[in-house]
Gaussian input, Z-matrix of N, CA and C with variables (Angstrom, degrees):
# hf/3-21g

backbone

0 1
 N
 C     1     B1
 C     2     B2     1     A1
 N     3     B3     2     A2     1     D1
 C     4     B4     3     A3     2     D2
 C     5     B5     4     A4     3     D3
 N     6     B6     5     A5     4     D4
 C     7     B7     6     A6     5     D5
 C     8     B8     7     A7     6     D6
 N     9     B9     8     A8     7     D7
 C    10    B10     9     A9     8     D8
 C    11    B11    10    A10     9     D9
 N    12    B12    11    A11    10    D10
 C    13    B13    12    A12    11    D11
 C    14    B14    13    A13    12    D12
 N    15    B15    14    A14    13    D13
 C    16    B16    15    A15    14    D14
 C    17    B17    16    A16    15    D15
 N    18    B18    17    A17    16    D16
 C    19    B19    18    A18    17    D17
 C    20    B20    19    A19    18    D18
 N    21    B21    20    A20    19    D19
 C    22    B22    21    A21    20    D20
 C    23    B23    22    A22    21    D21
 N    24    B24    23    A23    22    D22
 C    25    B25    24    A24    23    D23
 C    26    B26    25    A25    24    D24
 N    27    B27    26    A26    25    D25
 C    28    B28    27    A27    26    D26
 C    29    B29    28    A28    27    D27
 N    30    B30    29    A29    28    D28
 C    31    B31    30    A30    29    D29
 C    32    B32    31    A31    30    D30
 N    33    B33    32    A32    31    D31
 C    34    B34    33    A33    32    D32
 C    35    B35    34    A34    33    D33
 N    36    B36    35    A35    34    D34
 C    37    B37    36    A36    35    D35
 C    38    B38    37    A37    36    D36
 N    39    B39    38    A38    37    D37
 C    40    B40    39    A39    38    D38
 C    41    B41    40    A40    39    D39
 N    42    B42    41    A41    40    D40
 C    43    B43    42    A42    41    D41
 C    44    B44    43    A43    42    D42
 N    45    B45    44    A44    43    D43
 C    46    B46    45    A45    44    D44
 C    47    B47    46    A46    45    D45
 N    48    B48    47    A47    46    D46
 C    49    B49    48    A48    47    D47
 C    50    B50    49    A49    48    D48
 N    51    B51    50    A50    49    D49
 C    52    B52    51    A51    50    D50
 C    53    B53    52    A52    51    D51
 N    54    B54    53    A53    52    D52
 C    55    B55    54    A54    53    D53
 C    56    B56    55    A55    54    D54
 N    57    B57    56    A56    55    D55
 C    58    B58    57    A57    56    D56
 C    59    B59    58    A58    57    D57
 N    60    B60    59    A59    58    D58
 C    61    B61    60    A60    59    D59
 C    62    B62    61    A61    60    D60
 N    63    B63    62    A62    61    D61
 C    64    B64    63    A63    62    D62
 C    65    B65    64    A64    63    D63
 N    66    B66    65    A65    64    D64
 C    67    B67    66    A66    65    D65
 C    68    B68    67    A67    66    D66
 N    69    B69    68    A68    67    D67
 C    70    B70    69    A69    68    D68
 C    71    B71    70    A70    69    D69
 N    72    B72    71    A71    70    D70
 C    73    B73    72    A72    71    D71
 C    74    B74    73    A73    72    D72
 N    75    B75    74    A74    73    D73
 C    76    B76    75    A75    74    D74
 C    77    B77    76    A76    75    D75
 N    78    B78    77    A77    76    D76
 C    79    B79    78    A78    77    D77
 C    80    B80    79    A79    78    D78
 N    81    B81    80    A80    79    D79
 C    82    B82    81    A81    80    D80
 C    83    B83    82    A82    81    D81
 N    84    B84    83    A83    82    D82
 C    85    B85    84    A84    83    D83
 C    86    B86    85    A85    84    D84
 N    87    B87    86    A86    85    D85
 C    88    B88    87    A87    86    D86
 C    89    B89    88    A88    87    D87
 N    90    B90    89    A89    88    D88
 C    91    B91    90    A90    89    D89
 C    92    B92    91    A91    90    D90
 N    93    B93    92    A92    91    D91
 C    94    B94    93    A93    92    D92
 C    95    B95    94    A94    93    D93
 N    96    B96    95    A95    94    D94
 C    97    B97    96    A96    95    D95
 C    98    B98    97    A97    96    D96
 N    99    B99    98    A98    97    D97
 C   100   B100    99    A99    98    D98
 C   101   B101   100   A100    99    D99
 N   102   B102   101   A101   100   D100
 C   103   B103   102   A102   101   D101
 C   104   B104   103   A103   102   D102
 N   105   B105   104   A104   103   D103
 C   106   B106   105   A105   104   D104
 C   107   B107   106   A106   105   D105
 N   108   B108   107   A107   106   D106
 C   109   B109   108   A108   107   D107
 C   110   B110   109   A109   108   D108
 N   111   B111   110   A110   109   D109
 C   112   B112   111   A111   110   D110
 C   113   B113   112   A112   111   D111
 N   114   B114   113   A113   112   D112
 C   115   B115   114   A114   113   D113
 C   116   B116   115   A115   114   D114
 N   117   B117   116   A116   115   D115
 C   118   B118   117   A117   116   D116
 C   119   B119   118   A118   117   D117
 N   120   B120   119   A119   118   D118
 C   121   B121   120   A120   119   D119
 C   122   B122   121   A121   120   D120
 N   123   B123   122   A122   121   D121
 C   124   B124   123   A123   122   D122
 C   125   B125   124   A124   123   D123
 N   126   B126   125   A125   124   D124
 C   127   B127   126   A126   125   D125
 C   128   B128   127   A127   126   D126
 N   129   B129   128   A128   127   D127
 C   130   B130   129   A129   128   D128
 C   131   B131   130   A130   129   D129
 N   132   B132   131   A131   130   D130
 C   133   B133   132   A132   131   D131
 C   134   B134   133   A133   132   D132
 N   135   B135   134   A134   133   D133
 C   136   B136   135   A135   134   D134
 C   137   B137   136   A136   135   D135
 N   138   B138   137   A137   136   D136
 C   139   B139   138   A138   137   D137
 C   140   B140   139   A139   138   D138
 N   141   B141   140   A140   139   D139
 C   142   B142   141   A141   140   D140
 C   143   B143   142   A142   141   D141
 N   144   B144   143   A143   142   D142
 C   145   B145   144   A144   143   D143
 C   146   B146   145   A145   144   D144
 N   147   B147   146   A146   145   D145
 C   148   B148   147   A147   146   D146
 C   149   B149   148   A148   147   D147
 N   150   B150   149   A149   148   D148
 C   151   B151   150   A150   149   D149
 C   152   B152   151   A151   150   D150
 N   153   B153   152   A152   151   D151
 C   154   B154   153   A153   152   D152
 C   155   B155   154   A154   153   D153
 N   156   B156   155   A155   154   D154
 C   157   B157   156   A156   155   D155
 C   158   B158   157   A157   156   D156
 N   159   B159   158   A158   157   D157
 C   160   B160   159   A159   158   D158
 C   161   B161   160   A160   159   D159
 N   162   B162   161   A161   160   D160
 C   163   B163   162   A162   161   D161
 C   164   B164   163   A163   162   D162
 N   165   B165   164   A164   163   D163
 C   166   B166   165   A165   164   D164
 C   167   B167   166   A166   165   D165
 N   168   B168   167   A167   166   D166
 C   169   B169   168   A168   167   D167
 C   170   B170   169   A169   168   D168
 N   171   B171   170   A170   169   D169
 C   172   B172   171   A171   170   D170
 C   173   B173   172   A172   171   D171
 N   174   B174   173   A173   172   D172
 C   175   B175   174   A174   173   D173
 C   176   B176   175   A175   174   D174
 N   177   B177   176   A176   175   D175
 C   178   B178   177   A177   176   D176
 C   179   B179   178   A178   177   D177
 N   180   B180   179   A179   178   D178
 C   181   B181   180   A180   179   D179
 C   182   B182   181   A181   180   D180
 N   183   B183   182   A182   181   D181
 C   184   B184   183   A183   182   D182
 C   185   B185   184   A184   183   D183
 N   186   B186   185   A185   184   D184
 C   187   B187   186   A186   185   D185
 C   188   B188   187   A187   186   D186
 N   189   B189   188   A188   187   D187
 C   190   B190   189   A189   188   D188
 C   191   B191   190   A190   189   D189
 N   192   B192   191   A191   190   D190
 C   193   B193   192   A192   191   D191
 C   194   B194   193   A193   192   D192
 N   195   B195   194   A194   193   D193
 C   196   B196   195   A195   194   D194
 C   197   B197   196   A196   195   D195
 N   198   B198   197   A197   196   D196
 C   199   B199   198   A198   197   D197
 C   200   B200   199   A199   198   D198
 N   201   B201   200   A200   199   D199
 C   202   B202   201   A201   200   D200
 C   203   B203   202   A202   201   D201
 N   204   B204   203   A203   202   D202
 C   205   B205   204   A204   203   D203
 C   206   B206   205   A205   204   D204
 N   207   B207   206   A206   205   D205
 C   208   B208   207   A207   206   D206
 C   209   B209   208   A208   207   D207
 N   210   B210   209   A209   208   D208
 C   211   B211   210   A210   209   D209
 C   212   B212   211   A211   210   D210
 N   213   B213   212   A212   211   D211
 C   214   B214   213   A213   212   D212
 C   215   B215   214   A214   213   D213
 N   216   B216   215   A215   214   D214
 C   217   B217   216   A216   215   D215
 C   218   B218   217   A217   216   D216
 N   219   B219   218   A218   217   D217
 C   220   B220   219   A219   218   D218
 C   221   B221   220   A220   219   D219
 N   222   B222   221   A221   220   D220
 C   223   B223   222   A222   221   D221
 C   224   B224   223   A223   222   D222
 N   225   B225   224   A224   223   D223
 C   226   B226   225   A225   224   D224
 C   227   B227   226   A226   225   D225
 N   228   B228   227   A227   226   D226
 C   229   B229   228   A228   227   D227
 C   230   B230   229   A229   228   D228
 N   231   B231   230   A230   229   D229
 C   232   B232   231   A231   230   D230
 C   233   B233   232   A232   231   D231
 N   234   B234   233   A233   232   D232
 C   235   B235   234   A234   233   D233
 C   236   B236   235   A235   234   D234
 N   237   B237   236   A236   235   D235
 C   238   B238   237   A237   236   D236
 C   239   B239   238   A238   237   D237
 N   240   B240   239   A239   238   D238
 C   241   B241   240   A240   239   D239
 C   242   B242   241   A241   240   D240
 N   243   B243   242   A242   241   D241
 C   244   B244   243   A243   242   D242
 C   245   B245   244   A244   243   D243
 N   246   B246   245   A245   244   D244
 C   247   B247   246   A246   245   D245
 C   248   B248   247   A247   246   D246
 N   249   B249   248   A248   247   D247
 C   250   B250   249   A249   248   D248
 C   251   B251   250   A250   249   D249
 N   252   B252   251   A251   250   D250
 C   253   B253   252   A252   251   D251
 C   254   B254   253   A253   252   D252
 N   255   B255   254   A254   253   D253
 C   256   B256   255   A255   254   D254
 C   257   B257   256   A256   255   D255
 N   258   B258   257   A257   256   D256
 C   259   B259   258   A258   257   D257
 C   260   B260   259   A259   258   D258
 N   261   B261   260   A260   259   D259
 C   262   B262   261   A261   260   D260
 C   263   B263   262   A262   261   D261

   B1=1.4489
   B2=1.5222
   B3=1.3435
   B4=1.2540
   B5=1.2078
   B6=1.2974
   B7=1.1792
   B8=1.3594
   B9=1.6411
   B10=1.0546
   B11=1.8306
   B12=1.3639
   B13=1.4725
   B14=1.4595
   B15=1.0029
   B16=1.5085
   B17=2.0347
   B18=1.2767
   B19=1.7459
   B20=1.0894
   B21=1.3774
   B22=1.9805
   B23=1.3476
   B24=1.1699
   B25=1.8305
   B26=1.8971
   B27=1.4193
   B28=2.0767
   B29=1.9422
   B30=1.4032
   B31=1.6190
   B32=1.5703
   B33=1.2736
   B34=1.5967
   B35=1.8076
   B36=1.1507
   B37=1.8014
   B38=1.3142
   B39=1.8177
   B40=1.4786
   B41=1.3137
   B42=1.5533
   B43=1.0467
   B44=2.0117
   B45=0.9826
   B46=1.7715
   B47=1.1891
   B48=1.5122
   B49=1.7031
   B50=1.5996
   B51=1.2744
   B52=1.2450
   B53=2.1422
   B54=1.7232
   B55=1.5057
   B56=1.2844
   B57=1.1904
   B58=1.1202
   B59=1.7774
   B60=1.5962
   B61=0.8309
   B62=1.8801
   B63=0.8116
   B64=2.0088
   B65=1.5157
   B66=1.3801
   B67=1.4634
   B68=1.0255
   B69=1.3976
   B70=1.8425
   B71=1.5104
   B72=2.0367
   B73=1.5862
   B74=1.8225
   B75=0.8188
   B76=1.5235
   B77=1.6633
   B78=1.1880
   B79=1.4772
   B80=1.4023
   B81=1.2697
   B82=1.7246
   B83=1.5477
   B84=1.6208
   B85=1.5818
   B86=1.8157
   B87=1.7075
   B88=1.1758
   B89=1.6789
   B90=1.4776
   B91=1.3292
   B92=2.2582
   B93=0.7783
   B94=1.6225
   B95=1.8038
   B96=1.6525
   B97=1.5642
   B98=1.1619
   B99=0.7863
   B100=1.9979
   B101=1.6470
   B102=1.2434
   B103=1.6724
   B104=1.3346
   B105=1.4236
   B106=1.6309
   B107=1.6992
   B108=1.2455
   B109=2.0214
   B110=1.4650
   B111=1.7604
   B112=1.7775
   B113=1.8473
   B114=1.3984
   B115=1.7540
   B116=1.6928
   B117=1.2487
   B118=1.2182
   B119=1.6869
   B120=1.4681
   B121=1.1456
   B122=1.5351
   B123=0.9186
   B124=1.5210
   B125=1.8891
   B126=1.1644
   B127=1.4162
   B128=1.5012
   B129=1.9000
   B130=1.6925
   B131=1.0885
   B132=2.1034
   B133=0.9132
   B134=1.2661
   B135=1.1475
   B136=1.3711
   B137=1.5861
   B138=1.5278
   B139=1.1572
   B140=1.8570
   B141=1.6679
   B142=1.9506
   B143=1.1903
   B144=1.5540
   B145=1.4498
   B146=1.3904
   B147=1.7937
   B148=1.7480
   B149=0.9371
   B150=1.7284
   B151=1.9077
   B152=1.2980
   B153=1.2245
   B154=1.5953
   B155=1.5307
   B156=1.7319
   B157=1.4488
   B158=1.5831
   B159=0.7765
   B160=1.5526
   B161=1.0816
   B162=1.1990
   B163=2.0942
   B164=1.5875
   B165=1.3583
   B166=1.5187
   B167=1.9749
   B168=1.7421
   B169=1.6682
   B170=1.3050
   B171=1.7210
   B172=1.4531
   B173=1.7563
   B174=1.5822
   B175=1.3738
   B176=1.6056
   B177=1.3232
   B178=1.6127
   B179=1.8268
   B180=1.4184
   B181=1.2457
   B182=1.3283
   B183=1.5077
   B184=1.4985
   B185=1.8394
   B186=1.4849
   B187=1.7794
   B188=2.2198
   B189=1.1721
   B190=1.5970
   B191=1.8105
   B192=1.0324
   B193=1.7997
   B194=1.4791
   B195=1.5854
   B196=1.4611
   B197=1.8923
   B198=1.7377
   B199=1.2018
   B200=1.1025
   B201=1.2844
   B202=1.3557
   B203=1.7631
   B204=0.9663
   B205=1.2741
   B206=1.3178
   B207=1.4127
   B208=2.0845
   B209=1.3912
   B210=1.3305
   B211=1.4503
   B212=1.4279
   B213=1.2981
   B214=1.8343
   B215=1.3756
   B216=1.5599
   B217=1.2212
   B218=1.6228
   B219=0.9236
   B220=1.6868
   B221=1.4948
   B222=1.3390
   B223=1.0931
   B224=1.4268
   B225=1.2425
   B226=1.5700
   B227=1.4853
   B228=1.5207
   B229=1.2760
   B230=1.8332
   B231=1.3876
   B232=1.3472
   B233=1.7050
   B234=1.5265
   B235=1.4093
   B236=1.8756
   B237=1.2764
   B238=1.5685
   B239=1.4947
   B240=1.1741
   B241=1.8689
   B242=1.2346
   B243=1.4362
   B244=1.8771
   B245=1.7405
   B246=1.2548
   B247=1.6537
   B248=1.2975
   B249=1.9927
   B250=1.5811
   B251=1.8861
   B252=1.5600
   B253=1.6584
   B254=1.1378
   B255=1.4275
   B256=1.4662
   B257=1.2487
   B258=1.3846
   B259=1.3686
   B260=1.7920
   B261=1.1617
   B262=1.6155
   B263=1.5534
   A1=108.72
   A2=122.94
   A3=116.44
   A4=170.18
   A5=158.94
   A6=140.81
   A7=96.26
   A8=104.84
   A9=124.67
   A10=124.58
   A11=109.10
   A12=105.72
   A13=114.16
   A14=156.62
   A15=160.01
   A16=111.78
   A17=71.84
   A18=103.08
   A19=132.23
   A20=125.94
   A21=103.77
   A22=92.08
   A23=121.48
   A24=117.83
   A25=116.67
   A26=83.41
   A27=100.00
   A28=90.99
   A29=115.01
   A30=100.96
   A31=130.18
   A32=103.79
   A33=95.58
   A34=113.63
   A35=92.89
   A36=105.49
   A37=138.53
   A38=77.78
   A39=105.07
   A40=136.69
   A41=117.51
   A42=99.52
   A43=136.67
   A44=121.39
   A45=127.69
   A46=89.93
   A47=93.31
   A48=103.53
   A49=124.79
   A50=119.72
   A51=133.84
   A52=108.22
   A53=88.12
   A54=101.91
   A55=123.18
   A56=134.27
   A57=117.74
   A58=114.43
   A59=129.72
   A60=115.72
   A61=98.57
   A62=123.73
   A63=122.88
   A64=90.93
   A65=139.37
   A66=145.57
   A67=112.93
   A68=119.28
   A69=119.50
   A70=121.70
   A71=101.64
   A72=126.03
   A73=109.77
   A74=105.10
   A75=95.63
   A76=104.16
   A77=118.18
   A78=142.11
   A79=107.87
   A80=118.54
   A81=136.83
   A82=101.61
   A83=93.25
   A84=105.23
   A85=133.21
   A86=94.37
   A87=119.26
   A88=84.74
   A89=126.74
   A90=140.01
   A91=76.79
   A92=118.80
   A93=130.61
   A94=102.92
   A95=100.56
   A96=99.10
   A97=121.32
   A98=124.04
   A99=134.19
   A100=126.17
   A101=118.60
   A102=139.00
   A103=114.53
   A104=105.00
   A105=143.06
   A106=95.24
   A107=102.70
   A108=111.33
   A109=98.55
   A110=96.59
   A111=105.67
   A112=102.72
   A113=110.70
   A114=101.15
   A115=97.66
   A116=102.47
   A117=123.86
   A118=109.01
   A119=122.90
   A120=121.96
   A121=95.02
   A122=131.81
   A123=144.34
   A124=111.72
   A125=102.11
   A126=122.03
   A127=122.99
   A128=101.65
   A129=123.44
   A130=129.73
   A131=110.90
   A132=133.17
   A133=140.08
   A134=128.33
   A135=128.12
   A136=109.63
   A137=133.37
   A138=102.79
   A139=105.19
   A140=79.46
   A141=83.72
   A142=101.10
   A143=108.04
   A144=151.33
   A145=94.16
   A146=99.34
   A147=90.97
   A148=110.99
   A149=106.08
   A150=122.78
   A151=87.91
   A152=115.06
   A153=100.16
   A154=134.86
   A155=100.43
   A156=100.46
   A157=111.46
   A158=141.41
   A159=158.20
   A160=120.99
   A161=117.20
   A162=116.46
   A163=104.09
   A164=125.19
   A165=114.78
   A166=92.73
   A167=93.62
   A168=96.99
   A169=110.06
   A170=125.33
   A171=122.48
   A172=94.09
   A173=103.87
   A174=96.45
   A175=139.30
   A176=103.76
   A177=127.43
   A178=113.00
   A179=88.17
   A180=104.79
   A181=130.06
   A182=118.70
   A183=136.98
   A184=86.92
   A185=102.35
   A186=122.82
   A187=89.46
   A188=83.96
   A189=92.71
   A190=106.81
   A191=119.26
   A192=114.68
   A193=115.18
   A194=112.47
   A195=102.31
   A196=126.24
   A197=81.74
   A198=97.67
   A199=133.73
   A200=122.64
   A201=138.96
   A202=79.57
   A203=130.82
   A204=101.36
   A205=149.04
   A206=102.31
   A207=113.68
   A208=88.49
   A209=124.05
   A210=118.15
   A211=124.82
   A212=112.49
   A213=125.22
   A214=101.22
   A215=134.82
   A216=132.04
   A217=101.86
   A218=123.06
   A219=126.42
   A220=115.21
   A221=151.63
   A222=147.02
   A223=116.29
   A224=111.66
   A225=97.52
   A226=151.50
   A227=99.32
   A228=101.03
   A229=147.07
   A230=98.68
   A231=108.24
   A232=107.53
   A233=99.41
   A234=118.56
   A235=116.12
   A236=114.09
   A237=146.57
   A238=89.70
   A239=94.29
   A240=113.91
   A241=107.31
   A242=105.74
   A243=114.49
   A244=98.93
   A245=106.58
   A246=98.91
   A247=114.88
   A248=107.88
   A249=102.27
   A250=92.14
   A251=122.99
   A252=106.58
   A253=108.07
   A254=130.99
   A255=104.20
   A256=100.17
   A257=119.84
   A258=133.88
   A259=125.33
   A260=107.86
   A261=109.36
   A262=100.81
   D1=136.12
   D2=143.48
   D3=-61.61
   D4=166.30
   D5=-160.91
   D6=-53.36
   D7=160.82
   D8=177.65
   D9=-123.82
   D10=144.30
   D11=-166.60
   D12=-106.53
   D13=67.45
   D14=-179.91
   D15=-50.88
   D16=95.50
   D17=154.80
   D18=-59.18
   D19=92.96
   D20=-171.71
   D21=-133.82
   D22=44.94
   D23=137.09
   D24=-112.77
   D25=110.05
   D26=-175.56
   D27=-38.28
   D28=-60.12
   D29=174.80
   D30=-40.77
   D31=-52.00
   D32=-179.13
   D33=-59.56
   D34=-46.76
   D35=166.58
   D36=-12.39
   D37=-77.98
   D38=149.38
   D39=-56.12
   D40=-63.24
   D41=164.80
   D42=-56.98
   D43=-26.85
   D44=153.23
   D45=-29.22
   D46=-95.61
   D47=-167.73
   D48=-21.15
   D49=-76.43
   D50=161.84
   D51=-3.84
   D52=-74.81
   D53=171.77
   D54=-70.84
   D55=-15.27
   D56=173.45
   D57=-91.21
   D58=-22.37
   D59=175.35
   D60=-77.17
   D61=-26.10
   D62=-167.16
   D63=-67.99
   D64=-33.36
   D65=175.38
   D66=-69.99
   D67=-33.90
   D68=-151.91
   D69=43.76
   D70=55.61
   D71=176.72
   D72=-118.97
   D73=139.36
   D74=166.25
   D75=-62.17
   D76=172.69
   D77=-179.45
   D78=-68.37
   D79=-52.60
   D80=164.40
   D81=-21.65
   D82=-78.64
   D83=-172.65
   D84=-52.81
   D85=-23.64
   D86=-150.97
   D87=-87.81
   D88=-34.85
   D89=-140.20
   D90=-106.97
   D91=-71.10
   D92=-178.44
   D93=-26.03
   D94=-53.45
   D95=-174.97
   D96=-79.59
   D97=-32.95
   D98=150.38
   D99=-43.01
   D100=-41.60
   D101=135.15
   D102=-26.19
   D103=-64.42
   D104=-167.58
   D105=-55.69
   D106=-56.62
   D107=-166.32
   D108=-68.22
   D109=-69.25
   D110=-174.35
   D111=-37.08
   D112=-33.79
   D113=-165.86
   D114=-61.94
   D115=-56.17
   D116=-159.43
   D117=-56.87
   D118=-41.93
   D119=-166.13
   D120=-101.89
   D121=9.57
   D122=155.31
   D123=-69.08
   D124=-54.08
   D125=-170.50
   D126=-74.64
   D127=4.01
   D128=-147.66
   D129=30.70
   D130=65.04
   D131=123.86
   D132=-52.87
   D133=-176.01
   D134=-171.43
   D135=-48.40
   D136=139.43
   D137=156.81
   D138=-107.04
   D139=157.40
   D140=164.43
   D141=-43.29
   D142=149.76
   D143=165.96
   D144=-75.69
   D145=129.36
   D146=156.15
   D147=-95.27
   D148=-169.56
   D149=-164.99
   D150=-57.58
   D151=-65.02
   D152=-153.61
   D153=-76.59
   D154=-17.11
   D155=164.01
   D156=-84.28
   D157=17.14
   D158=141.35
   D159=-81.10
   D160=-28.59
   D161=157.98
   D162=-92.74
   D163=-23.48
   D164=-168.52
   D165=-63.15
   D166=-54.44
   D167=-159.83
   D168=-69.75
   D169=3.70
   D170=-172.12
   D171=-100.38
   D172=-44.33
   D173=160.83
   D174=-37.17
   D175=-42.22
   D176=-179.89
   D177=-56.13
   D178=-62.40
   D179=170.56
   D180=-48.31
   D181=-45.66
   D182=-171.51
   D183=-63.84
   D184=-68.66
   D185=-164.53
   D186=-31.76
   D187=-68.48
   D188=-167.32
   D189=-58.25
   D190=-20.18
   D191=163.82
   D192=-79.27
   D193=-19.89
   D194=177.68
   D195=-103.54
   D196=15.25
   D197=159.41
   D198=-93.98
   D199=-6.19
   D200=-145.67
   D201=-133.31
   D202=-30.64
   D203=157.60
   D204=-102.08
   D205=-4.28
   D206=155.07
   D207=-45.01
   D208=-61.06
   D209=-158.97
   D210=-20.07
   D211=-32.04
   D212=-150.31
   D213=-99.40
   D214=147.01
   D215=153.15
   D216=-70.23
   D217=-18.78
   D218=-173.26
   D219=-31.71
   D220=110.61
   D221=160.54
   D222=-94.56
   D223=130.97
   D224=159.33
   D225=-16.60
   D226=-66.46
   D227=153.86
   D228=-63.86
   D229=14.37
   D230=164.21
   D231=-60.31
   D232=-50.00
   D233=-161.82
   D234=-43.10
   D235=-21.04
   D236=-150.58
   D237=-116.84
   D238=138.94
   D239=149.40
   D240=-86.36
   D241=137.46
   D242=-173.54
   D243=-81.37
   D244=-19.50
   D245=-179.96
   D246=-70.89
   D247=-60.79
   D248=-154.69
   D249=-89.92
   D250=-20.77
   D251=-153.15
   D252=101.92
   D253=-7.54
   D254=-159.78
   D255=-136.03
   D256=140.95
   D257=-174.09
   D258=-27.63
   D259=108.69
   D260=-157.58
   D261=-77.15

């Protein structure tokens, strides 16, 4: 085994933990890629996105999918048989 790193804030802990089971990563890995970012956005790498330019460009995206669907004569109820109700 290799060196070992001792954690003694219950928060940081927690939070690993937390993320590594929501990933399905061990804690190791979960703790490595976070290292991995901080190195990286240290080095002027990427930086995190904030909240809101992360809602502007999710906004963008949505706007431009609901254009693309006025497009269609398609209605819902094509999907249905007008007799029984039930999915044709």
């Amino acid at each position: 085994m290799g060196r070992q790193l001792n954690i003694r804030s219950d928060r940081a802990r927690a939070l690993a933990a937390e993320l590594a089971e929501r990933h399905n990563k061990p804690v190791t890995r979960i703790v490595e890629e976070a290292l991995e970012a901080y190195a990286k956005a240290e080095q002027g790498g990427d930086e995190p996105e904030d909240r809101e330019a992360t809602l502007r460009r999710w906004r963008k995206l949505l706007d431009e999918d609901r254009k693309h669907l006025n497009d269609s004569d398609f209605k819902i109820e094509d999907l249905y048989d007008p007799e029984t109700g039930l999915p044709a």
